[in-house]
VOKE-481010 format. One record per atom (N, C-alpha, C): residue number from 1; x, y, z. Coordinates in Angstrom, 2 decimals, padded with zeros to 5 digits, always signed. Atoms other than C-alpha are relative to their C-alpha. Example, Ala and Ser with C-alpha at 12.3 -4.5 7.8 and 13.67 -1.06 7.14 Angstrom:
REM residues 2
ATOM / kese / px / py / pz
ATOM / 1 / +000.89 / -001.19 / +000.00
ATOM / 1 / +012.30 / -004.50 / +007.80
ATOM / 1 / +000.90 / +001.20 / +000.00
ATOM / 2 / -000.82 / -001.19 / -000.06
ATOM / 2 / +013.67 / -001.06 / +007.14
ATOM / 2 / -000.77 / +001.09 / +000.73
END
This chain:
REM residues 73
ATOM / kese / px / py / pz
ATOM / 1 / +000.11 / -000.30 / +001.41
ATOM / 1 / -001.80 / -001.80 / +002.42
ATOM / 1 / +001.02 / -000.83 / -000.77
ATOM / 2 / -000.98 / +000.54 / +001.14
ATOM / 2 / -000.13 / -003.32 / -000.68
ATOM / 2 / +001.47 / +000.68 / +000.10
ATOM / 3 / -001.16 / -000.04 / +000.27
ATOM / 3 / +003.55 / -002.83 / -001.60
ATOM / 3 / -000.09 / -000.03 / -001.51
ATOM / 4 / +000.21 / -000.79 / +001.34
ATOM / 4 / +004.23 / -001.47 / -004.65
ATOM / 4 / -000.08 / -001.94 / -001.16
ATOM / 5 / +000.47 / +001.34 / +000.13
ATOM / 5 / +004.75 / -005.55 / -006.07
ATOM / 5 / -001.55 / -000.56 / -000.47
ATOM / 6 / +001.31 / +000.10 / -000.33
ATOM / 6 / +001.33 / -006.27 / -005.01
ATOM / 6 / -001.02 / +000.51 / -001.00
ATOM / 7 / +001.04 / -001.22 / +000.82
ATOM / 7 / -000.13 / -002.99 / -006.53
ATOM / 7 / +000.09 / -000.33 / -001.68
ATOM / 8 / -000.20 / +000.02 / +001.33
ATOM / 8 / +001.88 / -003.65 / -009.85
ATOM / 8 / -000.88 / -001.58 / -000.58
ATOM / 9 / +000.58 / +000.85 / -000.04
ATOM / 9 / +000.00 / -007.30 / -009.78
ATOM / 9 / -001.39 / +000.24 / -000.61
ATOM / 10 / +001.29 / -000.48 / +000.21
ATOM / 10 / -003.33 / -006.00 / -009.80
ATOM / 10 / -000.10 / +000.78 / -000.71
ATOM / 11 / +000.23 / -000.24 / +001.43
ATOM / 11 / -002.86 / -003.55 / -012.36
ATOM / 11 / +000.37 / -001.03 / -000.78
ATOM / 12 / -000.07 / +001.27 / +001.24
ATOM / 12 / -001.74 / -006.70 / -014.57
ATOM / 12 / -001.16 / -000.67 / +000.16
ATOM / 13 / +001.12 / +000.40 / -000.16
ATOM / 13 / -004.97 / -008.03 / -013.35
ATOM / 13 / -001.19 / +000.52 / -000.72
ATOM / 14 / +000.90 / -000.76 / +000.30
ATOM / 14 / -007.02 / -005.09 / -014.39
ATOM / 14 / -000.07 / +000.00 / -001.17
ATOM / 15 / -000.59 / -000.16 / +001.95
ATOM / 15 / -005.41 / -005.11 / -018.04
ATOM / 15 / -000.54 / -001.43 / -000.85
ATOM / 16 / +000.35 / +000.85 / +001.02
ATOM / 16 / -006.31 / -008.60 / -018.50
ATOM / 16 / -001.41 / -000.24 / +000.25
ATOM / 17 / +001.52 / +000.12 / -000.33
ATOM / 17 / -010.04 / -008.00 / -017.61
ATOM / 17 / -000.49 / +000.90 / -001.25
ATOM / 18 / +000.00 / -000.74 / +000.90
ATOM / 18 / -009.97 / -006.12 / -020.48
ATOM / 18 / -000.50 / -001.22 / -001.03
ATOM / 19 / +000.11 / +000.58 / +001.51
ATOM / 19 / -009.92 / -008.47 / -022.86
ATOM / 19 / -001.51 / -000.92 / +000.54
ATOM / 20 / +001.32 / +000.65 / -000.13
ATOM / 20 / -012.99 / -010.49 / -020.95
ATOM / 20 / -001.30 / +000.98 / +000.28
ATOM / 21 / +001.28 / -000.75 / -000.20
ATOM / 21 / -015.00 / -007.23 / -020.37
ATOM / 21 / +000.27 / +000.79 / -000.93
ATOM / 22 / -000.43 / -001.47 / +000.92
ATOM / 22 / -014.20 / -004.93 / -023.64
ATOM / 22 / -000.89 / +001.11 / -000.06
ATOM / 23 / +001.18 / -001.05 / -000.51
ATOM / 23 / -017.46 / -003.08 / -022.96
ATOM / 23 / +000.64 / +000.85 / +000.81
ATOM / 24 / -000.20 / -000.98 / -001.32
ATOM / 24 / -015.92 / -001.81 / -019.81
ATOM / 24 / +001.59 / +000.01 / -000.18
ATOM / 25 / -001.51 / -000.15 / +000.16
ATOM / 25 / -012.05 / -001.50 / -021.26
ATOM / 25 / +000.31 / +001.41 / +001.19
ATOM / 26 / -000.36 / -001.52 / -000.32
ATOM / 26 / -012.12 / +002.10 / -020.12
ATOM / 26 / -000.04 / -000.06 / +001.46
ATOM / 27 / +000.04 / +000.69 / -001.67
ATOM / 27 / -012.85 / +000.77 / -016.51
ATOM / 27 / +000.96 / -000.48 / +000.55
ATOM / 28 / -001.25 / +000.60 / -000.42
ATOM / 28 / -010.35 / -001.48 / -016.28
ATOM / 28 / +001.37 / +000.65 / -000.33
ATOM / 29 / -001.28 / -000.57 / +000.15
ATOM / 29 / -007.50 / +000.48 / -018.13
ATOM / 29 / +000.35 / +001.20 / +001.14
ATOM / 30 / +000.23 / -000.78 / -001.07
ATOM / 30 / -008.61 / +003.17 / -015.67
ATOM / 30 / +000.48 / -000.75 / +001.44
ATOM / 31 / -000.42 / +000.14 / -001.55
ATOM / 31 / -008.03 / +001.14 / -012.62
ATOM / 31 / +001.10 / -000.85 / -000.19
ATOM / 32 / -001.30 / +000.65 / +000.14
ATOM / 32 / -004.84 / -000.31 / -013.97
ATOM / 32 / +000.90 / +000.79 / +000.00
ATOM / 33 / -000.84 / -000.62 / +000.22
ATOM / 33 / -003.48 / +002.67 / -014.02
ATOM / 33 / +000.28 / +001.03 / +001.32
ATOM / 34 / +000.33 / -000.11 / -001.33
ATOM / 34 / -004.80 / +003.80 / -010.72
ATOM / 34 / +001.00 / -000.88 / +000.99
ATOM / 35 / -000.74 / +000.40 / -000.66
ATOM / 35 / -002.77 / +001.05 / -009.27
ATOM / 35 / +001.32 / -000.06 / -000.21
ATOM / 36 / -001.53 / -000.38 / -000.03
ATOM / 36 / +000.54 / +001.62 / -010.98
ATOM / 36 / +000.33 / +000.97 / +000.65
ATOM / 37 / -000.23 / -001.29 / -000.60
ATOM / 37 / +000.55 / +005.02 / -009.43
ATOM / 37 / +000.19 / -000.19 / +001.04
ATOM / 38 / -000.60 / +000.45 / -001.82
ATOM / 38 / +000.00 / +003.50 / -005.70
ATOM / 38 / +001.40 / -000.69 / -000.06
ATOM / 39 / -001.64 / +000.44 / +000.66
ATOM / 39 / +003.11 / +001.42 / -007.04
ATOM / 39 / +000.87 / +001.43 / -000.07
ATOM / 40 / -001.85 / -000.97 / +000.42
ATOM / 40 / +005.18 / +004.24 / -007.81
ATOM / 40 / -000.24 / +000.70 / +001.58
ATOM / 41 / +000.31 / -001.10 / -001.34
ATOM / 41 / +003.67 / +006.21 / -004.59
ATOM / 41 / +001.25 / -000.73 / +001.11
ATOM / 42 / -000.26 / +000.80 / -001.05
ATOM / 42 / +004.66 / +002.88 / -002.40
ATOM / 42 / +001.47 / -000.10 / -000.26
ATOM / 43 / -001.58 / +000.17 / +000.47
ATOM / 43 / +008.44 / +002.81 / -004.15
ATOM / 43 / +000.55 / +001.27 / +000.93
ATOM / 44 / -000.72 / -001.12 / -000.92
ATOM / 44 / +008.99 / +006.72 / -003.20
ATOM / 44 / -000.08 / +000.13 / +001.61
ATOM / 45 / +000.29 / +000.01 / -001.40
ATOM / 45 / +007.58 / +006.05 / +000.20
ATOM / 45 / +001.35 / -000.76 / +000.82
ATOM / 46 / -000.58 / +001.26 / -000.28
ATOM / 46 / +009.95 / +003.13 / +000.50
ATOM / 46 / +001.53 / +000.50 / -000.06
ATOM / 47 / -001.17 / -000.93 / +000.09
ATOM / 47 / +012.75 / +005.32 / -000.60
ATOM / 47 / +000.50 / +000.61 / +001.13
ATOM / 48 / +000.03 / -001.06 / -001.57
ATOM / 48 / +012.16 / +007.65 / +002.45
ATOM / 48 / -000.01 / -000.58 / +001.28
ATOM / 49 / +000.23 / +000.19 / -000.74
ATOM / 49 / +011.61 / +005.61 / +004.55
ATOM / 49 / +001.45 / -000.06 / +000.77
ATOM / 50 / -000.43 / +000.00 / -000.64
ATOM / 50 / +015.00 / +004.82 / +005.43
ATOM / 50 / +001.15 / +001.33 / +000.73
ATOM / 51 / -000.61 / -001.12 / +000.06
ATOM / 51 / +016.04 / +008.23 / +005.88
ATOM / 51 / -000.68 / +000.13 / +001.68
ATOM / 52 / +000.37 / -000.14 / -000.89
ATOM / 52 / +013.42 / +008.60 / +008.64
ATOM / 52 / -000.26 / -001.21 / +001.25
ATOM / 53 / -000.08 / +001.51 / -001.15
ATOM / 53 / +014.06 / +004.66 / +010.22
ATOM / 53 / +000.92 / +000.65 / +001.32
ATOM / 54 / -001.03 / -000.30 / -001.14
ATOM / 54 / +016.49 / +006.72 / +012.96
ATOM / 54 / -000.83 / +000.98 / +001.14
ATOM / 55 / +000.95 / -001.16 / -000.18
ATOM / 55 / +013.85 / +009.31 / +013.49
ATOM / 55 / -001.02 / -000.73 / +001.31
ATOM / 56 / +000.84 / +000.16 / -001.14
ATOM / 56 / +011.88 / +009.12 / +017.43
ATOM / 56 / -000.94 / +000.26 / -000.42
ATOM / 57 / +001.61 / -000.89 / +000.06
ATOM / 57 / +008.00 / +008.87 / +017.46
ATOM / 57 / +000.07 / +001.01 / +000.90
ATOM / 58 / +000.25 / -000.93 / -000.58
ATOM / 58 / +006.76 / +011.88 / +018.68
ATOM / 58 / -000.79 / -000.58 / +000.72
ATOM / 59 / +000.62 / +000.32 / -001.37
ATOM / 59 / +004.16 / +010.13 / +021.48
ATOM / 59 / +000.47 / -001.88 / -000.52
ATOM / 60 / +000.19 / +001.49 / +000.68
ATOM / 60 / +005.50 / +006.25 / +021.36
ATOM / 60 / -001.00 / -000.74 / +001.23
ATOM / 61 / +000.87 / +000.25 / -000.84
ATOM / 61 / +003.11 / +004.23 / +022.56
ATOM / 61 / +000.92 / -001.08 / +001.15
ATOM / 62 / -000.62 / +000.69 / -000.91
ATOM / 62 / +003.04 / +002.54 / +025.91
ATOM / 62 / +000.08 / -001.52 / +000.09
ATOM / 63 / +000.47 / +001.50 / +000.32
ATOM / 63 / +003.73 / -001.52 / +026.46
ATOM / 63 / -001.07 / -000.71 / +000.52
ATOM / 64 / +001.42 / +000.55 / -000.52
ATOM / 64 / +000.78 / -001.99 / +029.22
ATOM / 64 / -000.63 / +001.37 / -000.45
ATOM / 65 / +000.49 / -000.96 / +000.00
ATOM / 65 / -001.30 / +000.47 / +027.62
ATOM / 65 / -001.37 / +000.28 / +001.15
ATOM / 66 / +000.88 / +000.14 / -000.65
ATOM / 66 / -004.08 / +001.64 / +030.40
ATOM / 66 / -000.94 / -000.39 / -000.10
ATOM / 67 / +001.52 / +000.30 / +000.59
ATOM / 67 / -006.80 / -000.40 / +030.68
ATOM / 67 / +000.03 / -001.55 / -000.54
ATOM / 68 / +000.33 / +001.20 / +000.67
ATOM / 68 / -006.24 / -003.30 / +028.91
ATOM / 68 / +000.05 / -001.02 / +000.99
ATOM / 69 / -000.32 / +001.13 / -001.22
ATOM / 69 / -005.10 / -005.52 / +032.10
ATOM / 69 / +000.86 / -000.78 / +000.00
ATOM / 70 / -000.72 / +000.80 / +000.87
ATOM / 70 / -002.50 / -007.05 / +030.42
ATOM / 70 / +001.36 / +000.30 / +000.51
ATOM / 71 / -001.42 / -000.17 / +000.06
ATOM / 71 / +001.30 / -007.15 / +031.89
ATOM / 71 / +000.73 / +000.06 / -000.80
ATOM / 72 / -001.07 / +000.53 / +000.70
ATOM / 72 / +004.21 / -006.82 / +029.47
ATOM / 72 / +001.01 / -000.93 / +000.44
ATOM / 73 / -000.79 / +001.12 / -000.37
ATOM / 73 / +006.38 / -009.43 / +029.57
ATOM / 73 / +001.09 / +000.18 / -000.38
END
C-alpha cells in the first residue's frame, strides 16, 4: 500500500481532475478526500509502529518453509 506521501499525491491528483471534469467535481473532491484520510490513517499507523518494532510475532514464519524445496542459505 501507499504511504501517507503517496496517498497525499493522489488526492492532489484528484483535485486537479476537477477542473478537467467539473461535471463530476463531486467525484473527484470525494476521492480526494478519501485519500487524505488513508494519509492521516498511514501517519498514525506510522506513529505506532515504533512502539510495537520490539514486539515478537506471534507464529514467525519459517526460513525453508515446507514444501517449497528450497534450502536457506
Amino acid at each position: 500500500m501507499e504511504n501517507a506521501q503517496q496517498c497525499r499525491a493522489i488526492a492532489l491528483l484528484c483535485r486537479q481532475q476537477v477542473s478537467f471534469h467539473p461535471q463530476d467535481s463531486w467525484k473527484w473532491l470525494a476521492q480526494a478526500e478519501r485519500w487524505e484520510h488513508l494519509a492521516d490513517a498511514r501517519l498514525v499507523l506510522n506513529a505506532e509502529a515504533p512502539k510495537s518494532a520490539n514486539a515478537k510475532p506471534a507464529n514467525p514464519v519459517p526460513a525453508n518453509p515446507v514444501g517449497t524445496g528450497t534450502a536457506a542459505a
